[in-house]
C-alpha positions as CSV (number, residue, x, y, z in Angstrom):
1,X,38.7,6.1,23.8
2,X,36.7,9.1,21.5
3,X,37.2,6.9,18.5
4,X,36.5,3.5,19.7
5,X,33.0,5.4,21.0
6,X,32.7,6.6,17.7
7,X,33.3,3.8,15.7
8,X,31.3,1.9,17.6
9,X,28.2,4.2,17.1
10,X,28.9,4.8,13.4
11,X,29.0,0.8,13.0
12,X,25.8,-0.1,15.0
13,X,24.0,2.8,13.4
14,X,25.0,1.4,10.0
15,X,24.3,-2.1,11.0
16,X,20.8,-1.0,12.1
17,X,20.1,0.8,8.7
18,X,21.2,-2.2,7.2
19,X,18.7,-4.4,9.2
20,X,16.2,-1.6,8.3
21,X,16.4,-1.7,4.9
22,X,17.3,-6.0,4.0
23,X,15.2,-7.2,6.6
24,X,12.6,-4.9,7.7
25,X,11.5,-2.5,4.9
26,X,9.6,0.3,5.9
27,X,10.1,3.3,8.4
28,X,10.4,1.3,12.1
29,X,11.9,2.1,14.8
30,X,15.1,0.0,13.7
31,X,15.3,2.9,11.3
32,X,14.9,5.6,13.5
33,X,17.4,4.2,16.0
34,X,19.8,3.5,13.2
35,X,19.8,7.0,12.1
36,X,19.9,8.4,15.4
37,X,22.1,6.4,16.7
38,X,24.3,6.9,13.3
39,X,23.5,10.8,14.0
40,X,25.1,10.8,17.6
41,X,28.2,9.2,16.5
42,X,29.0,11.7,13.4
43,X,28.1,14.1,15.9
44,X,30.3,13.0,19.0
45,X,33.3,12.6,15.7
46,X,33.0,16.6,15.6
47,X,32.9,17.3,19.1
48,X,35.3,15.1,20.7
49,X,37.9,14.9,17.7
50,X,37.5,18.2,16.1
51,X,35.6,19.6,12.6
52,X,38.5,17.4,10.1
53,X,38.5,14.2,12.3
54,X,34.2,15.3,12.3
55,X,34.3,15.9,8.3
56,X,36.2,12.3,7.4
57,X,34.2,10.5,9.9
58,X,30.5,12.2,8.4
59,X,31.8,11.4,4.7
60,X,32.6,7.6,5.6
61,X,29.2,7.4,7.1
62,X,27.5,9.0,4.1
63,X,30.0,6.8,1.7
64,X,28.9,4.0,3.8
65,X,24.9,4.9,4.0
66,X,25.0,4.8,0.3
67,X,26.2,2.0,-0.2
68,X,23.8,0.2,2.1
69,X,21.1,1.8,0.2
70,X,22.5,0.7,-3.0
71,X,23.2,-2.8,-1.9
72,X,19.2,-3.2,-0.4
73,X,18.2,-2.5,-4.0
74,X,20.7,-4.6,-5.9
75,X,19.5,-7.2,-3.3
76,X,16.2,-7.1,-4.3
77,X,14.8,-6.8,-1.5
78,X,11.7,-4.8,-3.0
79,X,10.4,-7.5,-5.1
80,X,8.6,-8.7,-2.4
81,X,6.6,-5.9,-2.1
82,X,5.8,-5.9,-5.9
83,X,2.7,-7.6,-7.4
84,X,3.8,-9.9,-9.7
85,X,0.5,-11.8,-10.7
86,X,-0.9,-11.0,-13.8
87,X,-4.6,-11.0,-14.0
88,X,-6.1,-12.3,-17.3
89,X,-9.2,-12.6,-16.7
90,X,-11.9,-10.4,-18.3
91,X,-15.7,-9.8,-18.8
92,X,-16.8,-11.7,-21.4
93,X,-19.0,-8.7,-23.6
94,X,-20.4,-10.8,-25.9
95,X,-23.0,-12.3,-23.3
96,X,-26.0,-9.9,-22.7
97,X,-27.9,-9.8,-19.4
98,X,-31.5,-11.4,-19.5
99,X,-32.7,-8.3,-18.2
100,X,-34.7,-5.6,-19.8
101,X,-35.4,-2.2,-18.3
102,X,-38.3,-2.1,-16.3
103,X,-37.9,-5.8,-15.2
104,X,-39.0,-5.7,-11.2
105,X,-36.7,-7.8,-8.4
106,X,-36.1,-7.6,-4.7
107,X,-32.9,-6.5,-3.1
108,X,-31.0,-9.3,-1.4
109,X,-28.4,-6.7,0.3
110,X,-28.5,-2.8,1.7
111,X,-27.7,-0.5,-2.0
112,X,-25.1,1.9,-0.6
113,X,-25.7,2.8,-3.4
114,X,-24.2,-0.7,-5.0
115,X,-25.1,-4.4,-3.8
116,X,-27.4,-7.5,-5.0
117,X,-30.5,-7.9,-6.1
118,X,-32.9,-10.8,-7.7
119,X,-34.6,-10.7,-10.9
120,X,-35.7,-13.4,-12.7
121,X,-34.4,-16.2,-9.1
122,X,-30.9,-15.0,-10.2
123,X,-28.8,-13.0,-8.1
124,X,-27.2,-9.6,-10.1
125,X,-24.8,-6.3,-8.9
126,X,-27.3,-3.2,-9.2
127,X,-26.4,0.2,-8.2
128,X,-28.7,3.3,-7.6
129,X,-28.1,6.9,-8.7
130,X,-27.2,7.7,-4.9
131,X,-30.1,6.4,-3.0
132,X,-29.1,4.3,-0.2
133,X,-32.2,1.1,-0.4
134,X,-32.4,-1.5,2.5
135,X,-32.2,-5.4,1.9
136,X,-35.9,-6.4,1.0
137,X,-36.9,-3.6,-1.2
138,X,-38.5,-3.7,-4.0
139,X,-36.8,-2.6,-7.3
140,X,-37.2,-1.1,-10.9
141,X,-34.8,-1.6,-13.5
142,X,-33.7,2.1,-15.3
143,X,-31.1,1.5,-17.2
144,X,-28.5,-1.0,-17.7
145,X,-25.2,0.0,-19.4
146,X,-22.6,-2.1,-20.4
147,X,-23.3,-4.6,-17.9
148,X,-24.0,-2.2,-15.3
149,X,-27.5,-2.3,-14.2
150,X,-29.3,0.5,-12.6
151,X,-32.1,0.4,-10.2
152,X,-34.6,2.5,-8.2
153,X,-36.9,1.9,-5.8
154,X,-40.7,0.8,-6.9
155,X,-43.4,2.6,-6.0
């Protein structure tokens, strides 16, 4: 009856692993029971059956957790958690701003300490040195470089 018990936790431990790793990546509590449940048998091996029966039983379920392991990553089961997309776009440096430093607009959002502004009825992203400016506010172009355009508050 002590190695039916055994077997039978060893197996569902493994099978829970196995459930952990092909079917629900990340640390759950299907995990968690696996390996506890996987703990108890290897345990209840060397208690009930002795420290050899204990020592074959702990190196099939090593032998065995590797495996599983392995196999999740030969699976490919990770892809799916990869970003595969490739992003070509890119910021066209060739076009230059219409906007000069000292040009005046209006915030259109809060600046903490980055958000929109109007100059000229068109809509730009300004940032302040730190400041934090409500939506409203009136604004003072200091320096724009490379496309980043930098604003204080008028006075």
């Amino acid at each position: 009856m002590d190695l039916i018990t055994v077997l039978i936790l060893v197996f569902i431990g493994l099978v829970l692993l196995l459930v952990e790793l092909i079917f629900l990546p990340g640390t759950t509590l299907i995990g968690i029971l696996g390996f506890l449940v996987l703990a108890g048998g290897v345990w209840l091996g060397y208690e009930k059956m002795g420290v050899a029966n204990g020592h074959v039983i702990l190196s099939v379920a090593l032998v065995l957790s590797i495996a599983i392991v392995f196999f999740s990553f030969k699976a490919d089961v990770w892809s799916k958690f990869a970003l595969k997309d490739v992003n070509h776009s890119r910021v066209n440096e060739n076009v230059k701003p219409q906007l000069q430093e000292g040009d005046t607009g209006r915030t259109l959002s809060a600046l903490r300490p980055s958000g929109t502004a109007m100059f000229q009825d068109q809509h730009y992203e300004v940032h302040t040195n730190g400041e934090f400016l409500n939506a409203g506010t009136p604004v003072i172009i200091t320096r724009i470089n490379h496309h980043k355009v930098i604003v204080k508050q008028a006075s």
